[in-house]
C-alpha positions as CSV (number, residue, x, y, z in Angstrom):
1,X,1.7,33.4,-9.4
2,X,-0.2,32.0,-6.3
3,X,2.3,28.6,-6.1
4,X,5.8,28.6,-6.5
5,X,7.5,26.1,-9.6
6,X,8.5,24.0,-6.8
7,X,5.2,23.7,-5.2
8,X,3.7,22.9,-8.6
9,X,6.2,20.5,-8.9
10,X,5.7,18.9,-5.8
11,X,1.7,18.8,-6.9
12,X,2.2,17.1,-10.1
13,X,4.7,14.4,-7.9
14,X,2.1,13.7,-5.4
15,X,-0.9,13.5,-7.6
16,X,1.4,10.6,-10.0
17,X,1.9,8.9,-6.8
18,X,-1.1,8.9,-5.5
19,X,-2.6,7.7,-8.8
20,X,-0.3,5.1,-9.3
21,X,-0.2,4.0,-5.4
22,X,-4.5,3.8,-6.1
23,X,-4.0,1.5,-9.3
24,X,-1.5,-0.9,-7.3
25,X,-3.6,-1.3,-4.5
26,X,-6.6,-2.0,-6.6
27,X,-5.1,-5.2,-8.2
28,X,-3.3,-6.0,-5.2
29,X,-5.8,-5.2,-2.3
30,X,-9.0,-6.6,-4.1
31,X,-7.9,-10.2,-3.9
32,X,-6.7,-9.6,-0.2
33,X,-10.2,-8.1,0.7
34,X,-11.8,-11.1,-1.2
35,X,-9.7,-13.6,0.8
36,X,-10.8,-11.6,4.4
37,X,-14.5,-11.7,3.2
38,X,-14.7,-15.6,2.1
39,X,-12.0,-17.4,4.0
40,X,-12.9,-19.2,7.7
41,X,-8.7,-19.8,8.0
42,X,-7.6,-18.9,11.3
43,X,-4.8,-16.6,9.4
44,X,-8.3,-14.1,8.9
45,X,-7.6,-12.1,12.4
46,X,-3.8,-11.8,12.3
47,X,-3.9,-10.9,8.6
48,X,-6.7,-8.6,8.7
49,X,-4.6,-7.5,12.2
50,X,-1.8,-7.0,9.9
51,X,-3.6,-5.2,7.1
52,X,-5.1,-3.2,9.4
53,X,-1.8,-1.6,11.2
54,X,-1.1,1.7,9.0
55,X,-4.4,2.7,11.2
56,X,-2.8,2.7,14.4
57,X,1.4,2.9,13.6
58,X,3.1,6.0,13.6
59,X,3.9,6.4,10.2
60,X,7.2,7.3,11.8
61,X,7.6,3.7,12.8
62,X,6.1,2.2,9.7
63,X,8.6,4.4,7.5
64,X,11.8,3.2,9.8
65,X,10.8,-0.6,9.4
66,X,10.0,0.1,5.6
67,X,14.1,2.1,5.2
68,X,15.5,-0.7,7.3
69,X,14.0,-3.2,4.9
70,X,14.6,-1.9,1.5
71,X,18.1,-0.4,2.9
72,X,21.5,-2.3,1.3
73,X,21.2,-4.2,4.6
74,X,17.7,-5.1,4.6
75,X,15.9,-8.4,2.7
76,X,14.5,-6.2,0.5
77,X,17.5,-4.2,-0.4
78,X,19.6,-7.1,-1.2
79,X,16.9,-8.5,-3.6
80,X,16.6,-5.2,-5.2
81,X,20.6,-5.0,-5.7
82,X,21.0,-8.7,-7.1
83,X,18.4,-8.1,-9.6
84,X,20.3,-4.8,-10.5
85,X,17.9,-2.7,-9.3
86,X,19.8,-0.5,-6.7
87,X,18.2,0.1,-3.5
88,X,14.3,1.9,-3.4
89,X,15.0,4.1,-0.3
90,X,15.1,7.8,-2.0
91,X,13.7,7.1,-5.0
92,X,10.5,7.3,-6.6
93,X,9.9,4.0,-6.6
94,X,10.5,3.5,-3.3
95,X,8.2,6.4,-2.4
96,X,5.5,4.5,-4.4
97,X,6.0,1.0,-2.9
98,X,5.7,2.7,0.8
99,X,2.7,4.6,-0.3
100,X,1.4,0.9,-1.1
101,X,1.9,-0.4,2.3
102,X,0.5,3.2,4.2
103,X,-2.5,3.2,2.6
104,X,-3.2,-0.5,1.9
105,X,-5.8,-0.5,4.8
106,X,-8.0,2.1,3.3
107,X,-8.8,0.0,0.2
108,X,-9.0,-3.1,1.5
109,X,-11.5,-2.5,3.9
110,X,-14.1,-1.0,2.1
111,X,-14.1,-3.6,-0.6
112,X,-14.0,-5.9,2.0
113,X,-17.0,-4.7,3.9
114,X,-18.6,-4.5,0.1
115,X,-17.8,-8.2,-0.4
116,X,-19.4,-9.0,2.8
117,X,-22.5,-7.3,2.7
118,X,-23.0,-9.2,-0.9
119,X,-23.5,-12.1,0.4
120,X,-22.3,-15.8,-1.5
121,X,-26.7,-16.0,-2.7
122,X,-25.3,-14.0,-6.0
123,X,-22.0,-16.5,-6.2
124,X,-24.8,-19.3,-5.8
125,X,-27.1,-18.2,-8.4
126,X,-24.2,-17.6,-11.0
127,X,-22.7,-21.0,-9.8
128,X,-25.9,-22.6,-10.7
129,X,-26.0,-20.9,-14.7
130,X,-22.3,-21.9,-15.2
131,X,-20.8,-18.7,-14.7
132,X,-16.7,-19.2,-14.7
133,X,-15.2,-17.6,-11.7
134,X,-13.8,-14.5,-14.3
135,X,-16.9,-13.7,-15.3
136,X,-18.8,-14.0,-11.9
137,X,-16.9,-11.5,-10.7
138,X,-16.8,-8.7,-13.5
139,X,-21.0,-9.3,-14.1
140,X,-21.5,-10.1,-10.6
141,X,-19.5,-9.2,-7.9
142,X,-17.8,-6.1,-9.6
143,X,-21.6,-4.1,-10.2
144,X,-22.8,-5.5,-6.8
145,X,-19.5,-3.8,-5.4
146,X,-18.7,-0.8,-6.9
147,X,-19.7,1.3,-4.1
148,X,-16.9,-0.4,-2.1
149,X,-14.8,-0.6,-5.0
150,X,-15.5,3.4,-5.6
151,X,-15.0,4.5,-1.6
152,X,-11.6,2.2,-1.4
153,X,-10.5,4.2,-4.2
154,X,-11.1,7.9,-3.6
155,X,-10.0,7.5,0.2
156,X,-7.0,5.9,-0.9
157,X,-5.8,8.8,-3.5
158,X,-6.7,11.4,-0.9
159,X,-4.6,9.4,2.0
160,X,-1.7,8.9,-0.5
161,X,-1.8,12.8,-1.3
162,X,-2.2,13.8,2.4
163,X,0.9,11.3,3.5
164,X,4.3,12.9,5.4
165,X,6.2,10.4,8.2
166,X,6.3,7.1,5.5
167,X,7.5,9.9,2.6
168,X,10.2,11.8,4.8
169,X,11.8,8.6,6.3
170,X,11.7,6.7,2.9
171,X,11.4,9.1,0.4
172,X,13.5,11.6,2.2
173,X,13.3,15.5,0.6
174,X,14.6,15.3,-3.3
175,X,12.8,17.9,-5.7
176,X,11.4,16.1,-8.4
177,X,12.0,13.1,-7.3
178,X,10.9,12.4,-3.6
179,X,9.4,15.8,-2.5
180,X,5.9,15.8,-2.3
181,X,3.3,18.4,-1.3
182,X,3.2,17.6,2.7
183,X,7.1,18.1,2.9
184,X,7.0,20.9,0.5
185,X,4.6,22.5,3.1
186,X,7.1,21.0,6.1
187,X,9.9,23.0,4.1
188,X,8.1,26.4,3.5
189,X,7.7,26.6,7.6
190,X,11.2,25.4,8.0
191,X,12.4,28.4,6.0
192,X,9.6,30.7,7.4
193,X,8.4,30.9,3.9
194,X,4.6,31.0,6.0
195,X,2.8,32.5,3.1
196,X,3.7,30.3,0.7
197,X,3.0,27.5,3.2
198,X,-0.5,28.9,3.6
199,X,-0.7,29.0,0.1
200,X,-0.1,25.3,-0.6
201,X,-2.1,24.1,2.5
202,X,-5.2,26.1,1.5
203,X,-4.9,24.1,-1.6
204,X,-4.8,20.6,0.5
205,X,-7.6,21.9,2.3
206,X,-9.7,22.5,-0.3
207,X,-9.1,19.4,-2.1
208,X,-9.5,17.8,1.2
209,X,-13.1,19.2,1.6
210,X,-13.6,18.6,-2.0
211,X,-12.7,14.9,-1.7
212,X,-15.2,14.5,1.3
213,X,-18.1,15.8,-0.5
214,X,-18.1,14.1,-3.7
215,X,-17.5,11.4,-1.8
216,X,-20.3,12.2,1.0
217,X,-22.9,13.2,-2.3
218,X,-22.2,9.4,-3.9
219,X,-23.0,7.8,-1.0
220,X,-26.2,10.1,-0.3
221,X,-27.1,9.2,-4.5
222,X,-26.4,5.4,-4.0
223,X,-28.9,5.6,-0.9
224,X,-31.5,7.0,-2.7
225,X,-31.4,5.0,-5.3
226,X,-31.5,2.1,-3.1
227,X,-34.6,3.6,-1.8
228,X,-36.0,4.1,-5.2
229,X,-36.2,7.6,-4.7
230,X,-34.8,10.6,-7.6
């Protein structure tokens, strides 16, 4: 067998928190990209500054905030423990709600830029036949923009997949639970297990590559189409 159990394990993990983490962020990041696009507030620049810090944070740094937060100390910890919860730090849950805030950036921009270069003309027009706002936006907006909608989507599964600071300081190193494929990799060099390490990366560079393409090949089809060209 090329992978181990445990980096097969650690595949299935990552890909169910990266699929989740992309379904979260797409009900949670399209009304925060709608908001960017439409609103003249003067919240727009320190939100979209705030939104935007994943790109520039160490994840190191991002990941301590996130521990100290959702620790039994933290406002978030002692929410989670007087609903009965427990605390998130360590468990899957937690590795999916810091996922959400890592790669919350790399949906919300893309729609964003999608909802800007839209326009409000197609808002106006459906205004003007009655449209409610529900159905504005899913036969309006939503076919307008899906290539936003598409982009936010892939880059987000592939950044969740790729992530390692936010998952080892808040997800920590648990098989089956908390170990995903970066830190499975981290662990295989630890132990000088190389070739299995070279193994498992191979695979994240391929899908890596793979990722790019398909999403290089839709843009490249979406252009030419534009043009009116096959």
């Amino acid at each position: 067998m090329l992978l181990t159990d445990a980096d097969l394990q650690a595949i299935a993990l990552t890909l169910q928190t990266a699929t989740l983490t992309t379904a979260i962020l797409l009900l949670v990041g399209t009304p925060v990209a709608w908001w960017l696009a439409r609103t003249r507030s003067r919240l727009k620049a320190p939100v979209a500054a705030l939104v935007s810090l994943p790109f520039v944070l160490p994840p190191s740094v991002l990941g301590f905030y996130l521990l100290v937060g959702m620790g039994p100390h933290g406002p978030v910890g002692q929410f989670t423990q007087a609903m009965g919860w427990g605390v998130l730090p360590f468990t899957f849950s937690g590795l999916v709600v810091s996922s959400v805030f890592y790669s919350l950036p790399f949906m919300v921009q893309p729609i964003q830029n999608a909802f800007e270069a839209m326009g409000t003309r197609p808002l106006e027009v459906a205004a003007t036949l009655r449209a409610s706002p529900l159905d504005t936006f899913f036969s309006v907006v939503l076919p307008l923009c899906r290539p936003g909608f598409v982009t936010g989507a892939i880059m987000t599964f592939a950044h969740t997949v790729g992530e390692f600071g936010v998952v080892l300081m808040v997800g920590g190193n648990i098989p089956g639970v908390t170990r995903m494929v970066s830190v499975q990799i981290y662990d295989h060099v630890e132990t000088a297990e190389y070739a299995d390490a070279h193994r498992l990366a191979a695979v994240m560079l391929v899908f890596a590559f793979a990722v790019l393409l398909a999403l290089q090949a839709y843009n490249q089809r979406l252009q030419a189409r534009q043009r009116g060209t096959p």
